[in-house]
N, C-alpha and C positions, 0 to 999 in steps of 0.2 A: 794479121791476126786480130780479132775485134778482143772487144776486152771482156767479154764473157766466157772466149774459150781456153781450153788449159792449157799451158805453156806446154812448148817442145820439153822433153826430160833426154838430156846427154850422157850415157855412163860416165862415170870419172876412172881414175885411175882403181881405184879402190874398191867400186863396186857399187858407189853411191851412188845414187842418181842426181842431179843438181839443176834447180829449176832453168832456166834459159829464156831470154824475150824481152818483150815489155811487163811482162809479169813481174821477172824476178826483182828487177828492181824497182817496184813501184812506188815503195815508201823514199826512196833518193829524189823520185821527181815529186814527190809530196814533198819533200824536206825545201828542197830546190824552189817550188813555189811559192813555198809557205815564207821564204828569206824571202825572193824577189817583192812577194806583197808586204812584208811589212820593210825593207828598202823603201819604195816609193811611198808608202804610204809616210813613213819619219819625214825621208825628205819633204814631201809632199806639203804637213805640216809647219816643218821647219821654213819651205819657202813663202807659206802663207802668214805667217805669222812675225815675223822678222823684222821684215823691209818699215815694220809698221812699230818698230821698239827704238827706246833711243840707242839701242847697240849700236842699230843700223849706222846713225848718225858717229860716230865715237869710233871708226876701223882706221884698220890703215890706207885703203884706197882712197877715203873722203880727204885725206890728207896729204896723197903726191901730190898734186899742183890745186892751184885755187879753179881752172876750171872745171877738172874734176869734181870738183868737193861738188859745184851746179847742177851737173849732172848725175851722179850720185844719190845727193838728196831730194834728185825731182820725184812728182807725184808722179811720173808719168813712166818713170822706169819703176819706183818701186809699184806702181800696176801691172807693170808686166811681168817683174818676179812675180808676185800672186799669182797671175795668170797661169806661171806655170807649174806654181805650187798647185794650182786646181787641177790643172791636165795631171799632174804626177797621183794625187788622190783619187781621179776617176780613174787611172789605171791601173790604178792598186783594188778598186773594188771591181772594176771588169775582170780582171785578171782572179782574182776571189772568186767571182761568181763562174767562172769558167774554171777554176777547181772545182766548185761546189759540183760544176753538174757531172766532173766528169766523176766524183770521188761516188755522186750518189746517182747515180742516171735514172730516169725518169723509164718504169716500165709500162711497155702498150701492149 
């Protein structure tokens, strides 16, 4: 069913009619979206911003063993948290914009 036609209507017990499809629950998958993008998008943030505070330095990982701690506070893992703090931010706006188009669809 495309999303411009009317949902199936099933009698109910009662008499009612009750929508049925992808229609009837369409604000669930809006709700459902709308959590997933701002998840990744907190995360997101959260990953880019972190690795770069003295929290980062002051956990409990930097402090099981002394190699640890090396590897922990290198430049080179906390670029790759960021890293994927950035992937997790552009999938929170892909994923937005692929709400947008389906919320508002574009007429030809």
């Amino acid at each position: 069913m495309a999303l411009g036609e009317r949902p199936v209507r099933v009698e109910a017990e009662r008499g009612a009619s009750v929508p049925r499809g992808p229609e009837g629950r369409r604000w669930l998958r809006i709700v459902i979206a709308l959590l997933w993008v701002l998840s990744c998008s907190v995360l997101g943030s959260a990953l880019l911003v972190l690795p770069w505070l003295g929290l980062w330095e002051r956990n409990y990982f930097a402090s099981l063993a002394p190699g640890w701690s090396a590897v922990w506070l290198s430049p080179y893992l906390r670029g790759a948290v960021t890293g994927v703090g950035v992937v997790n931010v552009g999938i929170s706006f892909c994923e937005l914009l692929r709400l947008w188009k389906w919320w508002f669809p574009e007429e030809s």
